[in-house]
C-alpha positions in Angstrom: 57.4 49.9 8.1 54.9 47.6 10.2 55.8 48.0 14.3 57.2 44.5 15.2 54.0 42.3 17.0 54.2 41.5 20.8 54.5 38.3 22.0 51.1 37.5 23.3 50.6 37.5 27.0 50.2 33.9 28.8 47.0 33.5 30.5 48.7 30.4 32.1 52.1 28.7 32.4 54.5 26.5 34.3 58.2 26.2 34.6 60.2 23.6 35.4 57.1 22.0 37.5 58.1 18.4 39.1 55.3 16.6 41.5 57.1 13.5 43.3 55.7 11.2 45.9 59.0 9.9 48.2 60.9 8.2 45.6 58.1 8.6 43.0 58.2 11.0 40.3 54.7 11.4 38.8 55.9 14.7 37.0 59.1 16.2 35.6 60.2 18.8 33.5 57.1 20.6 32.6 56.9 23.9 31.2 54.4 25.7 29.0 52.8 28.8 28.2 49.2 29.0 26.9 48.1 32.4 25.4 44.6 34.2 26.3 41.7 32.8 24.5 43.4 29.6 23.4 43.0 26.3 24.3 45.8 23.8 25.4 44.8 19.8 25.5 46.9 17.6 27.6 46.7 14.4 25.5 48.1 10.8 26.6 47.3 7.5 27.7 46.0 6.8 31.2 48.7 7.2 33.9 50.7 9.7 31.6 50.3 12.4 34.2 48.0 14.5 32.1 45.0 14.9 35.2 47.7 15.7 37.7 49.4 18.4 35.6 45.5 19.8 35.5 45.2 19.2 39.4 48.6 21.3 39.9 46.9 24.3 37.8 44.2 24.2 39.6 45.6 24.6 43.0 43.9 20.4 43.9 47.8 19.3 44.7 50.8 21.6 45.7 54.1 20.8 43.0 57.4 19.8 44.6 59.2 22.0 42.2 58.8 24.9 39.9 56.1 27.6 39.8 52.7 28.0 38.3 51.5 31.1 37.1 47.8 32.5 35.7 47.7 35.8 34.3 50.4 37.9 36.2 50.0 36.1 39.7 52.1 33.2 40.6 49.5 30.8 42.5 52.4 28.0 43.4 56.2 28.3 43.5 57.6 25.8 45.8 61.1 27.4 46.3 59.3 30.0 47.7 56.2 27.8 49.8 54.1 30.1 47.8 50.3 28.3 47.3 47.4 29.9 46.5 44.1 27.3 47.1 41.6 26.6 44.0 39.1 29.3 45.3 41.7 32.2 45.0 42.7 31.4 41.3 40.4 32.8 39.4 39.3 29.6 37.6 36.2 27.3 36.8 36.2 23.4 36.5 34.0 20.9 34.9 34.3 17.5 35.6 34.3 14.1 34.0 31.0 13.1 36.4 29.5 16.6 36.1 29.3 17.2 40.2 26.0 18.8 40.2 24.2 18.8 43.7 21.0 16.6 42.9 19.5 18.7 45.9 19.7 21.8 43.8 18.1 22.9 40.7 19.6 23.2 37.5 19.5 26.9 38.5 21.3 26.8 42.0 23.9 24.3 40.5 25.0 27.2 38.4 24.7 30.0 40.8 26.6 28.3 43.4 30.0 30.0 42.8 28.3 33.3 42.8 26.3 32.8 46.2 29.8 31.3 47.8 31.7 34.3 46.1 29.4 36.7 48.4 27.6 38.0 45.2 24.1 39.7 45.7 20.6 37.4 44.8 19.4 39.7 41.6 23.1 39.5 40.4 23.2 35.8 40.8 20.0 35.5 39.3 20.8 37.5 35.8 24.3 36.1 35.3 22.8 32.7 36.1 20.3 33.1 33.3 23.0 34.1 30.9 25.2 31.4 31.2 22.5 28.8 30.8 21.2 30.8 28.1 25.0 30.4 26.6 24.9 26.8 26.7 21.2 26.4 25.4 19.3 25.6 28.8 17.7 29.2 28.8 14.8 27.7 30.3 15.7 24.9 32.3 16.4 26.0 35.7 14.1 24.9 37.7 14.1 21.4 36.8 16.3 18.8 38.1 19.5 17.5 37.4 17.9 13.4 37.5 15.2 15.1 35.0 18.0 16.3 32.3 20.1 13.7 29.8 23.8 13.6 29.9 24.5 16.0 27.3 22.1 18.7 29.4 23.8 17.7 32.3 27.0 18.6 30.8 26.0 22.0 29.7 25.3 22.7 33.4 28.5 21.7 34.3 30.0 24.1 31.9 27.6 27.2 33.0 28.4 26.8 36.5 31.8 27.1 34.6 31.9 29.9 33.2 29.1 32.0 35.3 31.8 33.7 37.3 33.9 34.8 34.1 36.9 32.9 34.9 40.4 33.7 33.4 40.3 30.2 33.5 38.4 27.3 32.6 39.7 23.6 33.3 37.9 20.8 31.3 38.4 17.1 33.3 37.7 14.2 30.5 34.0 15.8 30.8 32.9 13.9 27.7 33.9 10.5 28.5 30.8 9.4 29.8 29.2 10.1 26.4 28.3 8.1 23.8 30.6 8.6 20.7 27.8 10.7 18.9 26.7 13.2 21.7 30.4 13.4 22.8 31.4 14.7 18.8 28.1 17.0 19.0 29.3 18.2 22.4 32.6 18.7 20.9 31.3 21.1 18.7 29.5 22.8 21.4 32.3 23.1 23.8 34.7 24.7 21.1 32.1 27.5 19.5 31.2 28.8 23.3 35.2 29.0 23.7 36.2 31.1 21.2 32.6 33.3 21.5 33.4 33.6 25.0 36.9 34.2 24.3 38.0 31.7 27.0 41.1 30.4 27.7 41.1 26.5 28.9 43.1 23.5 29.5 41.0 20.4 28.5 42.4 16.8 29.7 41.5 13.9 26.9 42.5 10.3 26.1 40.1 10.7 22.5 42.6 11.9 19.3 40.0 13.4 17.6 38.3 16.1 20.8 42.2 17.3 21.0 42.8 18.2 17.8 39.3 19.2 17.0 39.7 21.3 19.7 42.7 22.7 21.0 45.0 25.6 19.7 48.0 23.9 21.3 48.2 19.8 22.0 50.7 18.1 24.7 51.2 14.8 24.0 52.1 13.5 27.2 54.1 10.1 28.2 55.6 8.7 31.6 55.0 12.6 33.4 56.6 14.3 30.7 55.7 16.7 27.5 56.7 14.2 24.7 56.0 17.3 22.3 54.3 20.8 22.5 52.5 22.1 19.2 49.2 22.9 17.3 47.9 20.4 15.9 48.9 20.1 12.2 52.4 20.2 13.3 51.6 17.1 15.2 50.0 15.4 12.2 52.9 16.7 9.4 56.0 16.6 12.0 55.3 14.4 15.2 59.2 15.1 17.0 59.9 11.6 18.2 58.5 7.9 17.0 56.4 7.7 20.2 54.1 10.7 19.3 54.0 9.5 15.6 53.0 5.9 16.8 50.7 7.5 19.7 48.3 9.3 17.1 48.5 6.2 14.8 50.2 8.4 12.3 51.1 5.5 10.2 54.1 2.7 10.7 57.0 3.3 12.6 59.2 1.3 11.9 63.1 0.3 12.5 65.6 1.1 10.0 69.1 0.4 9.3 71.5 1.8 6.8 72.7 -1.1 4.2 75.1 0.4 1.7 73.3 2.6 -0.9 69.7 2.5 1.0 67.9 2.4 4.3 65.9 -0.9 4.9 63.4 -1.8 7.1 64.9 -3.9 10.4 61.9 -6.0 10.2 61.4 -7.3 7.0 64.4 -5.8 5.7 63.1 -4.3 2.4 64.8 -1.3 1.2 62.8 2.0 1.5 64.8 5.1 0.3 68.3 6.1 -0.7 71.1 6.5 2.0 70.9 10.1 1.5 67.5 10.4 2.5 68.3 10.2 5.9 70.7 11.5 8.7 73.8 9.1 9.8 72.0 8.3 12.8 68.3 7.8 12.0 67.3 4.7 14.1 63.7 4.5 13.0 60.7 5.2 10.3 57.7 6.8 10.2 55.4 5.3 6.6 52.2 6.9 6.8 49.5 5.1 5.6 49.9 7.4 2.4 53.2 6.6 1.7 52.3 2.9 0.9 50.7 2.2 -2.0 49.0 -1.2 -3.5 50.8 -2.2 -6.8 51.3 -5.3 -9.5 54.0 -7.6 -8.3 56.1 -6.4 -11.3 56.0 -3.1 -9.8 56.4 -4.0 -5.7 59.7 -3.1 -4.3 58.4 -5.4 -1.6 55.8 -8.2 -1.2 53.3 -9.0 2.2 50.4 -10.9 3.1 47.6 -9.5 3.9 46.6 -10.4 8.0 43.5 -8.3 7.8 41.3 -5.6 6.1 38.6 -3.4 8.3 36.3 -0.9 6.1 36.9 2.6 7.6 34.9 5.4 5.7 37.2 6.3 3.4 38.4 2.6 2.0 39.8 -0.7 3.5 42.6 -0.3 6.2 44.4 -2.9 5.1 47.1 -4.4 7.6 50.0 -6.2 5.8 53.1 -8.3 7.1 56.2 -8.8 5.4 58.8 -10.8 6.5 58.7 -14.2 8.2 59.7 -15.3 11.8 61.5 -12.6 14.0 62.1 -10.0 11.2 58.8 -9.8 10.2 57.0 -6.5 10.7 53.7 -4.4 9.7 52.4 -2.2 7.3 49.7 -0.6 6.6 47.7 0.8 3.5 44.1 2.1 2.2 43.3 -0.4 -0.6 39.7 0.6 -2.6 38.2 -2.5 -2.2 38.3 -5.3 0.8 41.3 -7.4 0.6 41.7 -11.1 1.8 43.3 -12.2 5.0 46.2 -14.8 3.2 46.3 -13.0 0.0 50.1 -11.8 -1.0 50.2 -8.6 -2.2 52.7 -5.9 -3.8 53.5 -3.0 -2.2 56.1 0.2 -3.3 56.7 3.3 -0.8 57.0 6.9 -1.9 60.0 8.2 0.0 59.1 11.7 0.1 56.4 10.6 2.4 58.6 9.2 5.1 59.8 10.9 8.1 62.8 10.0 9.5 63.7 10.1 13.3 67.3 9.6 14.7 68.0 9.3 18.5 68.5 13.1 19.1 66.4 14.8 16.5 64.1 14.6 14.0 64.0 15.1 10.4 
């Protein structure tokens, strides 16, 4: 007989953590609990709350309500007036704008937390060559910060990091001032010396792709809440609510309505799937781009015009309307080769692709 598993212990977590201003929520509601060695991303659009929830954790603002814990200490509970400041926590930071001291070399940008910490000079020195050796600037540091790229730069940022052995490492946006191809390279980077340094982080993005390339755990975040809480393939095969489907551009969602024997699209109003394919109280549609397929008009169960058609790797992401005047809605569909803007097409959806959503659940 196996022994039953533990529940793994939370390096970090929150409960019930609310941040107002006066009359102003910013936050509300947030809990979560991020094992040891993994890596949570706080996903969203700007002003979803996603950099304050990071600011809260790492001790930069003070929560109006709930608690805040890393490892076994609780750093803020406001019931109690309980606040431990960013020093005391136990954590390291890299910023979206790298803060290195131009003043300093690339060597004393990294040893700063020891030196402030009280550690001794031939301490500072060996741990400071290790963690540059970690990132891959064994040798840089002497030089500059002016004299490194961006990319270097950012590997500074994350052995000043990580020099002190955090429990806890808080990533800010730190690749948004990349270009697209370092920032996937850096991606890369950032997730191998993770799991070889068996760190646990919080990492704050706006990109889909650095989330769930990266994290163990994705919050999608919207208006100061946790829209939905899960590793990333249960995003992609069961996003809880039509917001997070439509946020990661999982497909169409789409209004439906129940007409006698089938469900039909509220815009548009072609029929998509049987009446039993869907709760009583579904109010809307995902149709993934899979789910819609290109077919002879003998075969469409309904018809569109194409409004456009942009090459994307893998085929043409075509973009369809059907209906006219206010019921007329979207789709959209991978065709092989380029289709014309004006051209009418056929189209027939696999129901077993669609997910259904009603106003309390999901299906």
């Amino acid at each position: 007989m196996n022994a039953p598993t533990r529940p793994l212990r939370a390096a970090v977590s929150a409960a019930e953590l609310e941040l107002s201003y006066g009359a102003t929520t910013i936050l509300r509601g947030i809990d979560f609990s991020l094992p040891k060695g993994q890596t949570l991303a706080l996903l969203g659009p700007s002003g979803c709350g996603k950099t304050t929830l990071l600011r809260l954790v790492a001790g930069l603002l003070a929560p109006s309500k709930g608690r805040i814990s890393i490892g076994e200490q609780i750093v803020a509970d406001a019931a109690k007036a309980a606040f431990l400041p960013p020093e005391r926590r136990g954590l390291g930071m890299v910023f979206q704008d790298y803060a290195l001291w131009p003043h300093l070399t690339v060597g004393g940008n990294v040893s700063f937390p020891l030196e402030m910490r009280g550690v001794n000079k031939a301490d500072r020195e060996g741990r400071t060559l290790r963690a540059l050796e970690r990132v891959g600037l064994g040798g840089y540091g002497q030089r500059r910060p002016s004299e490194l790229s961006g990319g270097q730069q950012q590997r500074v940022a994350i052995a000043r990091a990580i020099v002190a052995e955090p429990a806890l490492i808080l990533f800010d946006e730190p690749l948004s001032n990349l270009d697209r191809e370092l920032r996937e390279t850096m991606v890369g980077e950032i997730g191998n010396l993770i799991s070889s340094l068996g760190l646990t982080a919080i990492y704050v993005t706006h990109d889909h792709s650095e989330a769930l390339s990266l994290a163990d755990q994705v919050a999608i975040m919207r208006g100061g809440l946790i829209e939905q809480l899960a590793p990333p393939d249960v995003l992609i095969d069961r996003p809880a609510t039509p917001e997070v489907a439509d946020f990661l551009r999982l497909g169409c969602v789409a209004a439906v309505e129940r007409h006698g024997e089938t469900w039909r699209l509220v815009r548009g109003g072609a029929a998509i799937a049987a009446a039993d394919a869907a709760a009583p109280d579904t109010t809307h549609a995902l149709l993934p781009i899979a789910a819609i397929e290109l077919v002879e008009t003998s075969e469409a169960v309904l018809s569109g015009i194409v409004l456009r058609s942009q090459f994307r790797g893998d085929g043409h992401l075509a973009t369809v309307q059907i209906g006219s005047g206010e019921d007329r809605g979207e789709l959209q569909l991978i065709s092989r080769t380029k289709l014309r803007a004006g051209e009418p097409v056929g189209l027939r959806i696999d129901p077993q692709h669609i997910r259904w959503f009603s106003s309390n659940a999901y299906k």
